[in-house]
mmCIF file of the N, C-alpha and C atoms, coordinates in Angstrom:
data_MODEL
# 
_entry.id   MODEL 
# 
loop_
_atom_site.group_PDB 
_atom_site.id 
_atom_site.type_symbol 
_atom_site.label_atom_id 
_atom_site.label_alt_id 
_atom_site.label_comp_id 
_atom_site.label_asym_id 
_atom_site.label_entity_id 
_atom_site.label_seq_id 
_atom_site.pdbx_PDB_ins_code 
_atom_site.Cartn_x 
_atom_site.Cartn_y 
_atom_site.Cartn_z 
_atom_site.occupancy 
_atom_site.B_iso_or_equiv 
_atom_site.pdbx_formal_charge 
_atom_site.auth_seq_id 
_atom_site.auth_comp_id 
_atom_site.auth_asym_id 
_atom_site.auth_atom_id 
_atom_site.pdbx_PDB_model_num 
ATOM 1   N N  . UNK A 1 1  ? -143.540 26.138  27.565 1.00 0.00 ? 1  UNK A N  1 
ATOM 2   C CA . UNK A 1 1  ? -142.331 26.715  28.110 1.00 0.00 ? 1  UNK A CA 1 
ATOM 3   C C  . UNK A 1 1  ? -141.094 25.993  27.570 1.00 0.00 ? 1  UNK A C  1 
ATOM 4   N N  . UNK A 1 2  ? -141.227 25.076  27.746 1.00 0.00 ? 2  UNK A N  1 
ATOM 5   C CA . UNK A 1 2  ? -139.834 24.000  26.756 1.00 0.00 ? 2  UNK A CA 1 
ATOM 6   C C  . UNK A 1 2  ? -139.842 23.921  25.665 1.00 0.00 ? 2  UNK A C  1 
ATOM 7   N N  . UNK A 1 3  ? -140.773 24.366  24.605 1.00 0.00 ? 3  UNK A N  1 
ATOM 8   C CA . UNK A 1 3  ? -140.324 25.295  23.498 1.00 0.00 ? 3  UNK A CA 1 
ATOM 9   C C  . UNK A 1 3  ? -139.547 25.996  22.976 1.00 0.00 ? 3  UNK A C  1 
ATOM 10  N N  . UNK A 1 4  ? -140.596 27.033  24.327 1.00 0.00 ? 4  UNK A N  1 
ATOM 11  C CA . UNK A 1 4  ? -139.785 28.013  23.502 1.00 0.00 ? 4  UNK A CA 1 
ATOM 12  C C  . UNK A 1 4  ? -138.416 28.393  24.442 1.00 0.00 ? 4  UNK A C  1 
ATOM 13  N N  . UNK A 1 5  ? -137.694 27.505  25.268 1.00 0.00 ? 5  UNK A N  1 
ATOM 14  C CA . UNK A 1 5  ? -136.440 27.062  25.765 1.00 0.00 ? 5  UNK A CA 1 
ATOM 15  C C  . UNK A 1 5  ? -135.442 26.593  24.255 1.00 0.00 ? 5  UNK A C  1 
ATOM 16  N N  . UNK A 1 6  ? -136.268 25.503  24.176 1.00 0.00 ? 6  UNK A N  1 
ATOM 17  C CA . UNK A 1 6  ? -135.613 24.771  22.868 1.00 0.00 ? 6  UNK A CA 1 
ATOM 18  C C  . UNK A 1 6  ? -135.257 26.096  21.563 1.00 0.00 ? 6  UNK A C  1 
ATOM 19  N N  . UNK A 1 7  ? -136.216 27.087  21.396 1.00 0.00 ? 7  UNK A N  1 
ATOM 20  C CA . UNK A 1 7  ? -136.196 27.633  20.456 1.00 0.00 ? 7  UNK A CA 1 
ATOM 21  C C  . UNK A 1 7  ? -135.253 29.001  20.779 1.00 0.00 ? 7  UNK A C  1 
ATOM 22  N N  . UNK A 1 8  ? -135.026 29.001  21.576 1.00 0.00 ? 8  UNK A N  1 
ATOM 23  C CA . UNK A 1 8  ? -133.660 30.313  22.261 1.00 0.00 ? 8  UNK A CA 1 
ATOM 24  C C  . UNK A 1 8  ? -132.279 29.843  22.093 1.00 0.00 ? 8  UNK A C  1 
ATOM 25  N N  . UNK A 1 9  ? -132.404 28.177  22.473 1.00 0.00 ? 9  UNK A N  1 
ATOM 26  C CA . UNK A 1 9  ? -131.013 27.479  22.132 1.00 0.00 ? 9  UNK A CA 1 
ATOM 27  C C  . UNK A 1 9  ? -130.851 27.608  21.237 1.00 0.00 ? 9  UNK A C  1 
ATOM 28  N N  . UNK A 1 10 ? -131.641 27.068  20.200 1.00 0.00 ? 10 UNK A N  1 
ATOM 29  C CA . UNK A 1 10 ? -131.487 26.898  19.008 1.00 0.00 ? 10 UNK A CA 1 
ATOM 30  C C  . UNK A 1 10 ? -130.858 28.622  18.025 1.00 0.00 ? 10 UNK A C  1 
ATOM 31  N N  . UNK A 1 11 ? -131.472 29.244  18.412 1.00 0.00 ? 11 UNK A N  1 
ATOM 32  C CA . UNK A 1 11 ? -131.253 30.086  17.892 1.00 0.00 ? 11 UNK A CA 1 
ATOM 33  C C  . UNK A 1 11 ? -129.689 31.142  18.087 1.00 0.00 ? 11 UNK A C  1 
ATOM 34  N N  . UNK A 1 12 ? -129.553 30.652  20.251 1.00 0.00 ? 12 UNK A N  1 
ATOM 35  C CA . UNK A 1 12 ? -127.858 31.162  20.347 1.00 0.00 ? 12 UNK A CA 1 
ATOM 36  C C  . UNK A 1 12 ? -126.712 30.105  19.720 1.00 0.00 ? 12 UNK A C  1 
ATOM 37  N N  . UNK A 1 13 ? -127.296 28.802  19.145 1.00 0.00 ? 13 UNK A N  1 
ATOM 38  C CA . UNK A 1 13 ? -126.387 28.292  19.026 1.00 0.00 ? 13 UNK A CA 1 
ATOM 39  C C  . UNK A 1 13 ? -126.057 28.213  17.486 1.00 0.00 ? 13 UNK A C  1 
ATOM 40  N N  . UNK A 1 14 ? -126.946 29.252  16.847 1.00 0.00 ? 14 UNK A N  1 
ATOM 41  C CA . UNK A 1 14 ? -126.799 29.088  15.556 1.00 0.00 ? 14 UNK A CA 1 
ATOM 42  C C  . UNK A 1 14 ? -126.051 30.207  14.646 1.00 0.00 ? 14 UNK A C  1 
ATOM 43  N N  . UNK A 1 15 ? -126.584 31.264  16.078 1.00 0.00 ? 15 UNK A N  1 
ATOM 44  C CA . UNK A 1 15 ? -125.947 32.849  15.766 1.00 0.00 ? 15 UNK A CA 1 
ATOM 45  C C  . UNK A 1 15 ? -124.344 32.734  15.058 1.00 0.00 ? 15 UNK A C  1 
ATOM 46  N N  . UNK A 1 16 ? -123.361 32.493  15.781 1.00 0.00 ? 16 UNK A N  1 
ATOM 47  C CA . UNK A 1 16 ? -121.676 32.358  15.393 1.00 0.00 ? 16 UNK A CA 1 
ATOM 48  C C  . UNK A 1 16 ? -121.791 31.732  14.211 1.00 0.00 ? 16 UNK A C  1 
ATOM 49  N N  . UNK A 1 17 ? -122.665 30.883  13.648 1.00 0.00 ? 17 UNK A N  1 
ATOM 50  C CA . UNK A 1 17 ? -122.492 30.194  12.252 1.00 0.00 ? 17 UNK A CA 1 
ATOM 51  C C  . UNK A 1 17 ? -122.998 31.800  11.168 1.00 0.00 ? 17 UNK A C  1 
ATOM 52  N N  . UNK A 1 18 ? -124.038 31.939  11.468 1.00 0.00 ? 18 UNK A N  1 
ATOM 53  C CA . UNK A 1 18 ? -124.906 33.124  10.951 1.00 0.00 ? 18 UNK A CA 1 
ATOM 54  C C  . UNK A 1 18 ? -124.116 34.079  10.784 1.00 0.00 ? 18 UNK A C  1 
ATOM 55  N N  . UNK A 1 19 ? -123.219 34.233  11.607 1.00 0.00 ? 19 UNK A N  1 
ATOM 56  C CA . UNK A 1 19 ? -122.319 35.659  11.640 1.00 0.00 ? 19 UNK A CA 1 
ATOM 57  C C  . UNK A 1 19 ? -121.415 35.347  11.056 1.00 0.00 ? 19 UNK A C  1 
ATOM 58  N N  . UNK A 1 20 ? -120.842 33.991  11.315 1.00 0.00 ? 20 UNK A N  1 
ATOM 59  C CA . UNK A 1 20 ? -119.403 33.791  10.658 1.00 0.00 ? 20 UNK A CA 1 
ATOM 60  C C  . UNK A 1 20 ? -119.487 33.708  8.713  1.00 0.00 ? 20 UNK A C  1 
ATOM 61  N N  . UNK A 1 21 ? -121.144 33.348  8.451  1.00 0.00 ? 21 UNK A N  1 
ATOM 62  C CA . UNK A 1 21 ? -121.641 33.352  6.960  1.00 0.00 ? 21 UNK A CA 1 
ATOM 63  C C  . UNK A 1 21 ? -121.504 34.741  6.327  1.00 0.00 ? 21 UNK A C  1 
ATOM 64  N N  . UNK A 1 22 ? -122.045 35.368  7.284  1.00 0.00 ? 22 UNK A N  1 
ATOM 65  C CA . UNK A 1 22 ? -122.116 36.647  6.668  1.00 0.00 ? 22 UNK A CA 1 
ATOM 66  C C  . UNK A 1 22 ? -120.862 37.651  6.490  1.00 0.00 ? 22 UNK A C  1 
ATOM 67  N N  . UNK A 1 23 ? -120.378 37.270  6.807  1.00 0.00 ? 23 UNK A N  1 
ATOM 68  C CA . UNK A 1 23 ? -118.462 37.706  7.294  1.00 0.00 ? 23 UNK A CA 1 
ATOM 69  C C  . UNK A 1 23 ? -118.163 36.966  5.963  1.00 0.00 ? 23 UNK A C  1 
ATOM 70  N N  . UNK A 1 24 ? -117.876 35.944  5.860  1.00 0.00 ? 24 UNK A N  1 
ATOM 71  C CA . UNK A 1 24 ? -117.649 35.046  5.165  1.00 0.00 ? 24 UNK A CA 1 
ATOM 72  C C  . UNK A 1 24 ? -118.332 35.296  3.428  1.00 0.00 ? 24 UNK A C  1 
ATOM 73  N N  . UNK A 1 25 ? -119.590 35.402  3.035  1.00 0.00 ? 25 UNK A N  1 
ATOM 74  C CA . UNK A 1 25 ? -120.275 35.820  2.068  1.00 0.00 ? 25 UNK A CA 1 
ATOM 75  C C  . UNK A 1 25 ? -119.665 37.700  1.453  1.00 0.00 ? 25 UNK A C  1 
ATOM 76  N N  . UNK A 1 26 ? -119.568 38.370  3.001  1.00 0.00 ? 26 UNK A N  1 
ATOM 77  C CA . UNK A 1 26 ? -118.772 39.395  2.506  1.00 0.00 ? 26 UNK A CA 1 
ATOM 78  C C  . UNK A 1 26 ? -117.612 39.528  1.944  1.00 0.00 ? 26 UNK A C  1 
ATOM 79  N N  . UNK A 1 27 ? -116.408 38.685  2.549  1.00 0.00 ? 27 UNK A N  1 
ATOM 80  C CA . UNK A 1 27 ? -115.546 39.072  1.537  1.00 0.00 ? 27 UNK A CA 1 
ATOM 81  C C  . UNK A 1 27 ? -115.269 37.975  0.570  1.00 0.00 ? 27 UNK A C  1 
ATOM 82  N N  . UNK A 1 28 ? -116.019 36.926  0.448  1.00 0.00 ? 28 UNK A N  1 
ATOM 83  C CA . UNK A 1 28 ? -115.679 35.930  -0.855 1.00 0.00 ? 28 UNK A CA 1 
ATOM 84  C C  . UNK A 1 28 ? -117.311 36.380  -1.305 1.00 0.00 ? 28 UNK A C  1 
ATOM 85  N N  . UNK A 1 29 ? -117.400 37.497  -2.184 1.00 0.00 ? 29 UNK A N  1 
ATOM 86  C CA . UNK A 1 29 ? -118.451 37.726  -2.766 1.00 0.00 ? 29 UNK A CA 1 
ATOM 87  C C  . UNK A 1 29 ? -119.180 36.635  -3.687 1.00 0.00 ? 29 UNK A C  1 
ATOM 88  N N  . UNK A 1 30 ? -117.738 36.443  -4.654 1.00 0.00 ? 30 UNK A N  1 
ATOM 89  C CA . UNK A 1 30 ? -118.403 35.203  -5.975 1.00 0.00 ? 30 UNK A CA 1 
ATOM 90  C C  . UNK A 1 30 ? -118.469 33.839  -5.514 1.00 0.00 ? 30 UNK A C  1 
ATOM 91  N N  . UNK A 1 31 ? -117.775 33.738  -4.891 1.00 0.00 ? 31 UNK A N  1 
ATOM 92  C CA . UNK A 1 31 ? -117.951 32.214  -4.294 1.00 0.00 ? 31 UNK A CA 1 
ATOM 93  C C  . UNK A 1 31 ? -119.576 31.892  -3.357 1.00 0.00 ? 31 UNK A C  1 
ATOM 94  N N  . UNK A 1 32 ? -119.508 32.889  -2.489 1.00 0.00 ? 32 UNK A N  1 
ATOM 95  C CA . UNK A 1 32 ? -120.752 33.053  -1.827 1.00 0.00 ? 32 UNK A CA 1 
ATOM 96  C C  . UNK A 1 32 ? -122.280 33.080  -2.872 1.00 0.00 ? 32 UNK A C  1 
ATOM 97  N N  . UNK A 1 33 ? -121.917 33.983  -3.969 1.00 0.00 ? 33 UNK A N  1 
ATOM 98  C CA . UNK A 1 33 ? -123.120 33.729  -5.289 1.00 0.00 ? 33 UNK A CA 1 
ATOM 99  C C  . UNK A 1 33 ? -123.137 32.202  -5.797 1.00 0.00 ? 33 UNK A C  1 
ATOM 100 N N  . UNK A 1 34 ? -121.961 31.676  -6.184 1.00 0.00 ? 34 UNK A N  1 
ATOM 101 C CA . UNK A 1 34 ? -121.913 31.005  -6.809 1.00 0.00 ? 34 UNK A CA 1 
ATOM 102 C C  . UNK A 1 34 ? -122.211 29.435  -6.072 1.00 0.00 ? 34 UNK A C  1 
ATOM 103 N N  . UNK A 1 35 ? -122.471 29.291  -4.167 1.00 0.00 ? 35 UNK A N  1 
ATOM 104 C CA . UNK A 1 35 ? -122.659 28.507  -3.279 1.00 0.00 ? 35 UNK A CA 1 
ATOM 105 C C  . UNK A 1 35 ? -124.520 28.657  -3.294 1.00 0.00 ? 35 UNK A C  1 
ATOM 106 N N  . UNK A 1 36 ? -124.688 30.141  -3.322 1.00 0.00 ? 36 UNK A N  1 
ATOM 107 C CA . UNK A 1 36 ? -126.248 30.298  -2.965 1.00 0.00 ? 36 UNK A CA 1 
ATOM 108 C C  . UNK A 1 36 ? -126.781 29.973  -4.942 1.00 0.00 ? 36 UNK A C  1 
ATOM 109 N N  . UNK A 1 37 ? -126.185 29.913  -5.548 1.00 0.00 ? 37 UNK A N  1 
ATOM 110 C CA . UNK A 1 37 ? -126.870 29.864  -7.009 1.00 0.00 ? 37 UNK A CA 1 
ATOM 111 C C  . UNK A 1 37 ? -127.072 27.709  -6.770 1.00 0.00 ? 37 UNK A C  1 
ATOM 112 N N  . UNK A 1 38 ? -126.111 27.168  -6.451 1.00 0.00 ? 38 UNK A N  1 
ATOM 113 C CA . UNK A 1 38 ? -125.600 25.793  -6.418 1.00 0.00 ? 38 UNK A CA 1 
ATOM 114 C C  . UNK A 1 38 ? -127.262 25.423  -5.293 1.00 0.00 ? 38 UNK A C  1 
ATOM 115 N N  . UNK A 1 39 ? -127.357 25.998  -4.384 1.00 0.00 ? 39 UNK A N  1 
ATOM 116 C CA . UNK A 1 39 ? -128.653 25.987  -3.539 1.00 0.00 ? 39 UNK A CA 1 
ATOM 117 C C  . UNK A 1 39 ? -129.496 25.874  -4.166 1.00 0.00 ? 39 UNK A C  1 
ATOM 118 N N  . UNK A 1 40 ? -129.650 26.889  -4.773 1.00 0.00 ? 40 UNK A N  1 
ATOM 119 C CA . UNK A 1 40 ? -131.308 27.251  -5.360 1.00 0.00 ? 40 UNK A CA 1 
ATOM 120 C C  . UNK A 1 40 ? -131.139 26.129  -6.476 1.00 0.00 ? 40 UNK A C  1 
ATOM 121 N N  . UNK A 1 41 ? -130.303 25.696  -7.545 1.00 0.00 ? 41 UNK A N  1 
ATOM 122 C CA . UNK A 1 41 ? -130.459 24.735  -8.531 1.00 0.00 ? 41 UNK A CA 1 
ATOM 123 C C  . UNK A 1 41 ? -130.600 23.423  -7.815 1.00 0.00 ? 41 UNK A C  1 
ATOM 124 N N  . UNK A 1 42 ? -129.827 23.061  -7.033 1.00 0.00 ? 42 UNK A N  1 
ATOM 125 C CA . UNK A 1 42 ? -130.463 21.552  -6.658 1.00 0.00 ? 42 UNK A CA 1 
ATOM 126 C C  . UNK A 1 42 ? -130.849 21.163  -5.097 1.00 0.00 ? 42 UNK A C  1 
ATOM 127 N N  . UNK A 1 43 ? -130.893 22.131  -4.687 1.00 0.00 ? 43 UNK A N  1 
ATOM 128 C CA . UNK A 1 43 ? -131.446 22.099  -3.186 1.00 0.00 ? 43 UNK A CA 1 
ATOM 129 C C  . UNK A 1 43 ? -132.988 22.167  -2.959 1.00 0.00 ? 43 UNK A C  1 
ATOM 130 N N  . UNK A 1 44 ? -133.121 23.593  -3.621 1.00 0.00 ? 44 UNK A N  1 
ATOM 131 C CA . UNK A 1 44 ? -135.060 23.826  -2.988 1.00 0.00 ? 44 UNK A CA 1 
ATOM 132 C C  . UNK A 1 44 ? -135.502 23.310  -4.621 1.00 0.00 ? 44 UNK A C  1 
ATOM 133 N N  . UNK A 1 45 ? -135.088 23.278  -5.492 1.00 0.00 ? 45 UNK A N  1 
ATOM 134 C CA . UNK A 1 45 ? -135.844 22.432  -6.975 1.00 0.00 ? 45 UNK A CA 1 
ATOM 135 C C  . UNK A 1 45 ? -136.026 20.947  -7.091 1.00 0.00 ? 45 UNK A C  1 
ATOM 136 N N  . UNK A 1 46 ? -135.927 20.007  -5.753 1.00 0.00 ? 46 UNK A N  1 
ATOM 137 C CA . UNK A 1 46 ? -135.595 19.133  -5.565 1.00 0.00 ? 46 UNK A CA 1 
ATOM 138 C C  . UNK A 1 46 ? -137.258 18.734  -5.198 1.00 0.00 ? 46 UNK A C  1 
ATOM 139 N N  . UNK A 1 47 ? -138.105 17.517  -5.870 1.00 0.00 ? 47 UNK A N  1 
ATOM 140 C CA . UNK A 1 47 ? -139.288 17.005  -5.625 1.00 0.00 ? 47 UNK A CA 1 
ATOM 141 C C  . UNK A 1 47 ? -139.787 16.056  -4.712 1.00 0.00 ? 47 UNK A C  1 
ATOM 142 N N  . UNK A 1 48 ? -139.917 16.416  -3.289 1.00 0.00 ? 48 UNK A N  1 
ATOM 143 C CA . UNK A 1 48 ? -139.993 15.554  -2.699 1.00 0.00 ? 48 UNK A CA 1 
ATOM 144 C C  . UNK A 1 48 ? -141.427 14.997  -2.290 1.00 0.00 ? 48 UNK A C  1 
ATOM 145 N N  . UNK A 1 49 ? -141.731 13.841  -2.604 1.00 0.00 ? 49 UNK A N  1 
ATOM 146 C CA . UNK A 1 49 ? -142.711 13.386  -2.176 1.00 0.00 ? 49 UNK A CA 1 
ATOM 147 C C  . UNK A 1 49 ? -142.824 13.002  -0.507 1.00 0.00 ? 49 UNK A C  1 
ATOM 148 N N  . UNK A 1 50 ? -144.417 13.438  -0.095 1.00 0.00 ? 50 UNK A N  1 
ATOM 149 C CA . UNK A 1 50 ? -144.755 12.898  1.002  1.00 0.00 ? 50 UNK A CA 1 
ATOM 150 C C  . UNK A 1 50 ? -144.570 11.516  1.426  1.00 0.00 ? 50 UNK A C  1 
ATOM 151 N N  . UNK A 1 51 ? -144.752 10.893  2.449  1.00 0.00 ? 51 UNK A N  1 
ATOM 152 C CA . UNK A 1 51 ? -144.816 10.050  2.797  1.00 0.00 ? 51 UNK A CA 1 
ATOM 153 C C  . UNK A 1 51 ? -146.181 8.841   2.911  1.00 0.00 ? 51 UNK A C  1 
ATOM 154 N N  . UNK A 1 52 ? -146.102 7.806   2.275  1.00 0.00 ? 52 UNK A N  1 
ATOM 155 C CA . UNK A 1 52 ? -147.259 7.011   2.103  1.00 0.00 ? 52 UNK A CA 1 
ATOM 156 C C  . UNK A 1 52 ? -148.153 7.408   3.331  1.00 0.00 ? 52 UNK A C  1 
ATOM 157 N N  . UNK A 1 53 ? -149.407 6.804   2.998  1.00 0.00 ? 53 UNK A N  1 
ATOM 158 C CA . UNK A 1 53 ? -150.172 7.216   4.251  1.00 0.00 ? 53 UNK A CA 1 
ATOM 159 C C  . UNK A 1 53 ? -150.109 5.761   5.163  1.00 0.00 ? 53 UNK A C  1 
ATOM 160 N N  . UNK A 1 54 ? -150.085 5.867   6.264  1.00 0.00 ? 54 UNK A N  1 
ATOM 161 C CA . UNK A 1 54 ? -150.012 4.422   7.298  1.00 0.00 ? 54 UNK A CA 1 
ATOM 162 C C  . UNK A 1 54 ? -151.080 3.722   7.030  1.00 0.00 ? 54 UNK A C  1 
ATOM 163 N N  . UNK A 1 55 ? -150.814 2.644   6.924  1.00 0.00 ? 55 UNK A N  1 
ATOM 164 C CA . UNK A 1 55 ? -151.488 1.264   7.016  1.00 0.00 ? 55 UNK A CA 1 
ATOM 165 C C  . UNK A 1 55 ? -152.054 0.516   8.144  1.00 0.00 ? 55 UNK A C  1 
ATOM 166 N N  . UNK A 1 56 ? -153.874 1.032   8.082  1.00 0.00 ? 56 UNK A N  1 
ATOM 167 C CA . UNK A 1 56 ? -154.491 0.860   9.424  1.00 0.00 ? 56 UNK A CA 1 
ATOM 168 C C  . UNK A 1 56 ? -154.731 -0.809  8.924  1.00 0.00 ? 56 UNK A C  1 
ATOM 169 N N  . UNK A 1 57 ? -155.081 -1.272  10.678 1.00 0.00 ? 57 UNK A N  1 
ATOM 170 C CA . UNK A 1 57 ? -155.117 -2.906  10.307 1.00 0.00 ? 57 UNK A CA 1 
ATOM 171 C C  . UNK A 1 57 ? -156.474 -2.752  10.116 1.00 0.00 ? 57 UNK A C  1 
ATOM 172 N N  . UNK A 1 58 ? -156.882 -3.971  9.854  1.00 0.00 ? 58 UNK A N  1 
ATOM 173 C CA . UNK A 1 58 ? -158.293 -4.440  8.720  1.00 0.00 ? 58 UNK A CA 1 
ATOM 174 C C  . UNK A 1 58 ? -159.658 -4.212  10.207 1.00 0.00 ? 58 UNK A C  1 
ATOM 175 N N  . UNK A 1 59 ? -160.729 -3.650  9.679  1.00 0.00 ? 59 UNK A N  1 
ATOM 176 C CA . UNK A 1 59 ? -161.672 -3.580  10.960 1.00 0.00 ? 59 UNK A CA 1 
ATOM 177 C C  . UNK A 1 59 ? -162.900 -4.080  10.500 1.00 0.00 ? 59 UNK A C  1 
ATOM 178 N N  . UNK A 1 60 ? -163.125 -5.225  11.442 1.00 0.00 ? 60 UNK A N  1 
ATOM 179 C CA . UNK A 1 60 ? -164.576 -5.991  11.889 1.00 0.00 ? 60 UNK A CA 1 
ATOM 180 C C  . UNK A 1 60 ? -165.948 -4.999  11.762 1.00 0.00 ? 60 UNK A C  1 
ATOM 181 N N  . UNK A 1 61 ? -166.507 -5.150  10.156 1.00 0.00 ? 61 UNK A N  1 
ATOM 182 C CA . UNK A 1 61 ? -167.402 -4.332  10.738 1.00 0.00 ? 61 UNK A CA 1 
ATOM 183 C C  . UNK A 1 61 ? -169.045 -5.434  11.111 1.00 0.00 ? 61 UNK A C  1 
ATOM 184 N N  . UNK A 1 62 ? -169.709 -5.336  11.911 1.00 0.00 ? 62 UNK A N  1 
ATOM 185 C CA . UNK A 1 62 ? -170.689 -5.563  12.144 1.00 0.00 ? 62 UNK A CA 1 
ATOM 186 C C  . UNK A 1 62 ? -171.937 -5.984  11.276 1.00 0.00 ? 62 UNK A C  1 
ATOM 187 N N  . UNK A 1 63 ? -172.288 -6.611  10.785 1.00 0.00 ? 63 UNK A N  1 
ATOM 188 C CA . UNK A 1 63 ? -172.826 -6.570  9.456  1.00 0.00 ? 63 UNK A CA 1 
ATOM 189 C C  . UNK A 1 63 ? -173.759 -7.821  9.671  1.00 0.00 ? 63 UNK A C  1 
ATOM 190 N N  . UNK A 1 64 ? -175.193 -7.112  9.258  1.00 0.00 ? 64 UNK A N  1 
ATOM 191 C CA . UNK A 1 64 ? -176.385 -8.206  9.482  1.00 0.00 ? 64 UNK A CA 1 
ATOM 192 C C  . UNK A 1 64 ? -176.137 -9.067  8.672  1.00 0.00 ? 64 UNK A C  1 
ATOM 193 N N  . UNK A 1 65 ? -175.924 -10.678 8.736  1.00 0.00 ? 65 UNK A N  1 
ATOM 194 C CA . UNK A 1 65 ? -176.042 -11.509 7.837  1.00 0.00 ? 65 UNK A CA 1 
ATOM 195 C C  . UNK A 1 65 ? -177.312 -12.291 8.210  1.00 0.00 ? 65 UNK A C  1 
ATOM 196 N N  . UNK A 1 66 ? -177.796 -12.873 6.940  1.00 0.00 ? 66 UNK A N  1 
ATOM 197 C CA . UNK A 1 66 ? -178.896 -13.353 6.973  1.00 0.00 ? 66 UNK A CA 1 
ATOM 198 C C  . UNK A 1 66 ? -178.685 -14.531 7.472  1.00 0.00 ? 66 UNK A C  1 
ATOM 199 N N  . UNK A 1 67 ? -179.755 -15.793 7.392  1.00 0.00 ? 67 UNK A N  1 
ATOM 200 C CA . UNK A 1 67 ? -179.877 -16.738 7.863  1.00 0.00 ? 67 UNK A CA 1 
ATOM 201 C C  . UNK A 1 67 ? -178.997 -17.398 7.821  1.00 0.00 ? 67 UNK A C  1 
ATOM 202 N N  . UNK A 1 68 ? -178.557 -17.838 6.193  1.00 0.00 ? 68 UNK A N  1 
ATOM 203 C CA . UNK A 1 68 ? -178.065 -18.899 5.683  1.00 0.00 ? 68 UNK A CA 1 
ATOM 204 C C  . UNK A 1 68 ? -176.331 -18.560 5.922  1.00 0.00 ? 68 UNK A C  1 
ATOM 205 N N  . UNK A 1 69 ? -175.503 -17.393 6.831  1.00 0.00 ? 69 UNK A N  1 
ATOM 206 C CA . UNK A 1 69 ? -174.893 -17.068 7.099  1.00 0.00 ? 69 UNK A CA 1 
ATOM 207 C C  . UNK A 1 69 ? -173.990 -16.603 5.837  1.00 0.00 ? 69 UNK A C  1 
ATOM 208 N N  . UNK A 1 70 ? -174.355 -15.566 4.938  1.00 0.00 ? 70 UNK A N  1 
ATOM 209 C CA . UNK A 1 70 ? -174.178 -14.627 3.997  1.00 0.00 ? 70 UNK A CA 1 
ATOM 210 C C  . UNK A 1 70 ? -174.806 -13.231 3.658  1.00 0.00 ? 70 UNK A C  1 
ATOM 211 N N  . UNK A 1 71 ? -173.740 -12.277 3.628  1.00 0.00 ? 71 UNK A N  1 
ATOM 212 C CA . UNK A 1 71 ? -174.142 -11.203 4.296  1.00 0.00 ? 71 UNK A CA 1 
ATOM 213 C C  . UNK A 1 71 ? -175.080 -10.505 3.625  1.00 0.00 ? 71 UNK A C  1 
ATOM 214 N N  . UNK A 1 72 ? -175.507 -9.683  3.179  1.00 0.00 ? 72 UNK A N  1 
ATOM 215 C CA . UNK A 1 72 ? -177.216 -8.966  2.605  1.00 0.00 ? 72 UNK A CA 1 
ATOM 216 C C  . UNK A 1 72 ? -176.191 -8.380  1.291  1.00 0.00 ? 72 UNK A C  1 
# 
């Protein structure tokens, strides 16, 4: 339920930007191309690597050692 709360806000509070773009993209046609061309070249072509994987601490494993206290 607080989801999809979060996801209604999100979405009325994004509307007036959305509208004001599209208003905006309408009558500055070339500028609006020339903002969404500037996007696509270095925005989504951009390589981002994941994030290392976490670093578990070291684990005790159990391990028959023989007599002379060295492991098999």
């Amino acid at each position: 339920m607080a989801t999809f709360m979060i996801t209604i806000v999100a979405f009325i509070a994004t509307a007036p930007l959305t509208i004001w773009g599209v208003r905006f993209a309408r009558r500055h046609r070339r500028m609006a191309y020339g903002a969404a061309s500037l996007l696509l070249l270095f925005g989504l072509n951009m390589k981002v690597d994941p994030p290392p994987p976490p670093k578990i601490e070291a684990v005790e494993r159990d391990e028959e050692e023989a007599k002379d206290d060295e492991p098999k």
